[in-house]
N, C-alpha and C positions, 0 to 999 in steps of 0.2 A: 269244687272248682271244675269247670267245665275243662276235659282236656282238647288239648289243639292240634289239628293234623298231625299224624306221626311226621308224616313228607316233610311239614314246619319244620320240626326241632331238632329233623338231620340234618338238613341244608342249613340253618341257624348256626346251629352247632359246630358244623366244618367252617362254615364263617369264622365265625370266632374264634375255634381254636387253630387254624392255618393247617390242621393236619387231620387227615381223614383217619391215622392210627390214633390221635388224641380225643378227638371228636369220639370213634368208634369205644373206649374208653369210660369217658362219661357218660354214653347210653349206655353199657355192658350189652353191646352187641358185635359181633363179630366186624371185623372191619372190611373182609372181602363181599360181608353181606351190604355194609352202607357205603362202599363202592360202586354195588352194585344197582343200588337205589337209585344213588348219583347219576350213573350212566344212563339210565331208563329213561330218567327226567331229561337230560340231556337230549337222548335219541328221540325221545317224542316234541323237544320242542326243536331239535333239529339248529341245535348251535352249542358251546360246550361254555360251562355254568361257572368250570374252573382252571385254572392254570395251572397245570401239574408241576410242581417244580424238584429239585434234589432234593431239597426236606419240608417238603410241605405243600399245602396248595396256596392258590390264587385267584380270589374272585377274578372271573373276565366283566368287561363291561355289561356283556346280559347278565352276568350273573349280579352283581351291582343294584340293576334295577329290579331284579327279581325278589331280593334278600331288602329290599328297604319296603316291597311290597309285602314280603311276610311280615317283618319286621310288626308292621302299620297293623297286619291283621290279627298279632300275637297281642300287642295293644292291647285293640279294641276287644279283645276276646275275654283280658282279665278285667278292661273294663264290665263287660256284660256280666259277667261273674260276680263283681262284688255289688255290682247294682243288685241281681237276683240276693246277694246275704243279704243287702240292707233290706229289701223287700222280707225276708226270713227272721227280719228284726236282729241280725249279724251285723260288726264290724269287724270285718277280719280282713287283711290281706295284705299287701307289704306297698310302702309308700317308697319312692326310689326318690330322692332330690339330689340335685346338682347345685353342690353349694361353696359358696367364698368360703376360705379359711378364716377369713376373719372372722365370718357369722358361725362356723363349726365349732369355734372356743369355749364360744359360752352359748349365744343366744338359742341356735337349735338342739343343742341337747337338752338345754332347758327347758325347752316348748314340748318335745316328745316325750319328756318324764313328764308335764303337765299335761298331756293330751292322752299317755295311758294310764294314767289314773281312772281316766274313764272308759277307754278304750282300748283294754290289755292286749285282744286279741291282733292288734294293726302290731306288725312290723317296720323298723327301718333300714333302710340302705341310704348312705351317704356318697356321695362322689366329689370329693374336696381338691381343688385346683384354681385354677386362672381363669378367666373371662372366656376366653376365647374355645377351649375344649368343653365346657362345661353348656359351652352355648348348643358346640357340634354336638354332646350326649344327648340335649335334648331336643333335637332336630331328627335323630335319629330315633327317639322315643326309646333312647335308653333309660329317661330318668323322666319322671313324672310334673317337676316340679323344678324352677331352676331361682337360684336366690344369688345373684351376681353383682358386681358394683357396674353400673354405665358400661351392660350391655349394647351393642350397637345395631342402630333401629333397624327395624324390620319386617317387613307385612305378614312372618312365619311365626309372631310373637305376640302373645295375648300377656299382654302387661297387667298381672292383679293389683299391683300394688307399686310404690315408689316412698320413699324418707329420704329424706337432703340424709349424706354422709361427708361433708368436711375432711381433704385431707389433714392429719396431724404431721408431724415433724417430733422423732422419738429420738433422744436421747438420757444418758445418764443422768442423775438429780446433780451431780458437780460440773456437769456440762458448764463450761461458757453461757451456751446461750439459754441454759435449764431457766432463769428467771426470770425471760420475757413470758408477756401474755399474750403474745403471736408474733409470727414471723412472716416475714416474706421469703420466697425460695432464694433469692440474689445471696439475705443475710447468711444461706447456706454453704454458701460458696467456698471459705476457708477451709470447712472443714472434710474430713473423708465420709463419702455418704455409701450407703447398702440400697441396691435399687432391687425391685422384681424384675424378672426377664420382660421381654415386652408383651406376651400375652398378658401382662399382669393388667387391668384399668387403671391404675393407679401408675404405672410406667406412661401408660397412652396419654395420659392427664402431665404429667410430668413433659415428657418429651417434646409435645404438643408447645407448651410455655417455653421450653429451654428456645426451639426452633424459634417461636414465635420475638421471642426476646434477646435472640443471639447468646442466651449466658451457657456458662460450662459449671459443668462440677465435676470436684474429685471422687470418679466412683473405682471405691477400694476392694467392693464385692458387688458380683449380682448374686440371687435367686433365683430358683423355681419355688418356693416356699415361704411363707412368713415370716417363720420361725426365728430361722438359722439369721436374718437380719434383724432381728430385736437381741438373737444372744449377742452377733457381732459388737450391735449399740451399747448393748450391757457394758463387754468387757473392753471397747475401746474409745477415743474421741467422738467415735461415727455418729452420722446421722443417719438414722431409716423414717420411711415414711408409710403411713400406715391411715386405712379410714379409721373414723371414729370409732365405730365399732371394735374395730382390732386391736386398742390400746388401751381397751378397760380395765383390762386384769391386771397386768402391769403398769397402771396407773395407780388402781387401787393395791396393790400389793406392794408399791413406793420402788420397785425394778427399775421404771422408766418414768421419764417425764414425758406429757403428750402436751404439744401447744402446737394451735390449732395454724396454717397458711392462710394468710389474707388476702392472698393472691385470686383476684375475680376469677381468672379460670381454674384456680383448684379450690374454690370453694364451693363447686356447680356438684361437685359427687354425686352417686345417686347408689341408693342399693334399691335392688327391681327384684323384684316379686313376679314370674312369669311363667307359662303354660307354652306348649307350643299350641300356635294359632291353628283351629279346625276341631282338636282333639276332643274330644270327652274325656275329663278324667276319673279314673276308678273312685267308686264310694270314698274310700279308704282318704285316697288324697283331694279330693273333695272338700272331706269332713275337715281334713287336715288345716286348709287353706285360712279357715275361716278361723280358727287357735293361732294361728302364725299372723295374722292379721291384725290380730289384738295385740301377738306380742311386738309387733313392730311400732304399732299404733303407740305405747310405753315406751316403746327404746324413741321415738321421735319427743315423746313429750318429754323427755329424762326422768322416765320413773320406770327404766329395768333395772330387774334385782340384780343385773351386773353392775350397775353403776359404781361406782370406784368411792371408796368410803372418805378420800379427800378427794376435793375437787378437781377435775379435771379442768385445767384451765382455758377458757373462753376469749374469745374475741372481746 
């Protein structure tokens, strides 16, 4: 792999870690030497890069535009890199995605275990969260690939792909309402529900109708997570809501019942498939895109090997 300006991965580095002794650390270099680097750069462009503070530093505004400009160059640099492997007839090099938790359950582990069967040499990194950081990671070109539900539009956004995602309405099999074949959000109403924070898409979706329609609900929990709202629904009256995607396993594993909202605006979901706009992306996730394509191409038609061995019930 080609390496990239030393000057890059100091000033990278203090970036991210807030501290010029932690940064100085993960180089194993001296820290009054990459102080010293700092300041040079500094005095030669003649404005200061960071904000010194009591325990740690501070991007300043130049230093801001300076660090999203390495950033972009550190990129393009393992882009060129793994271009030159695949040229060497190599796949190697590490795919970064920014992904739903919903789709981190089952769908992309299962594509990376089918994708290095022939491609041992490619690594992964995952970044599992809400819409809205996941979006900033890869604006940032922290992450190569971002796999979100109803991301929001964007000229910064090269959309590969898109599948309708339905939100569901997840409760216990003894649930009240477990034996309808769909619901309206209104019919939710009595009960106590588990929302996502509102970076969640599926809050934004939600919220969006509650305003829209004046209704309220009893909400007994939020999230920053999935998870912790499907145990909730497990173990009490509650309702969570979840895209389709996210309620296969405990569909199929008889935990939860998923029935589906008929509700016109929450039946628009989308899970998005996207790059940031301009980018070139490394071989590696490149290669990737086009396995992840297929596998979504399956979960739209209902033939992913997640699919829940009883049926998930349908509109």
């Amino acid at each position: 792999m080609l390496q990239p300006p030393r000057l890059y991965l100091i000033l990278d580095t203090v970036a991210r870690a807030g501290s010029i002794r932690k940064a100085a650390d993960r180089l194993r270099i001296a820290s009054t030497a990459l102080n010293r680097s700092i300041l040079n750069v500094e005095k030669e462009l003649g404005t200061p890069l960071f904000e010194r503070l009591p325990r740690g530093v501070r991007l300043t505004a130049a230093g801001e535009v300076l660090i999203a400009t390495i950033r972009r160059s550190l990129s393009d640099l393992a882009s060129a890199s793994s271009q030159i492997e695949q040229l060497r007839g190599l796949v190697r090099g590490t795919v970064r995605i920014a992904c739903a938790e919903s789709a981190a359950n089952d769908l992309i582990p299962e594509t990376i275990a089918r994708y290095q069967e022939r491609y041992p040499g490619v690594q992964f990194q995952l970044l599992v969260g809400s819409t809205a950081p996941l979006m900033a990671s890869l604006m940032a070109d922290e992450n190569d690939l971002l796999l979100a539900h109803d991301p929001p539009s964007s000229d910064q956004l090269n959309v590969i792909e898109t599948i309708k995602q339905p939100l569901c309405a997840m409760m216990r099999p003894d649930h009240p309402l477990a034996k309808r074949p769909s619901l309206r959000l209104a019919e939710c109403q009595p009960y106590p529900v588990a929302l996502g924070v509102e970076t969640f898409g599926s809050r934004r979706l939600i919220d969006a109708l509650l305003t829209k329609s004046r209704l309220t609900l009893r909400v007994a929990m939020e999230a920053s997570a999935v998870q912790p709202q499907k145990v909730f629904a497990r173990d009490t009256e509650a309702i969570c809501f979840q895209y389709q995607i996210g309620t296969l396993r405990e569909a199929r594993d008889g935990d939860l019942v998923s029935i589906p909202l008929n509700d016109p605006d929450l039946a628009k979901g989308r899970l998005v498939l996207a790059s940031r706009a301009g980018r070139i992306l490394p071989i590696p996730a490149a290669s990737f895109v086009e396995t992840l394509k297929l596998a979504l191409a399956r979960l739209s038609e209902g033939r992913s090997s997640t699919q829940p061995a009883r049926r998930v019930r349908s509109k």
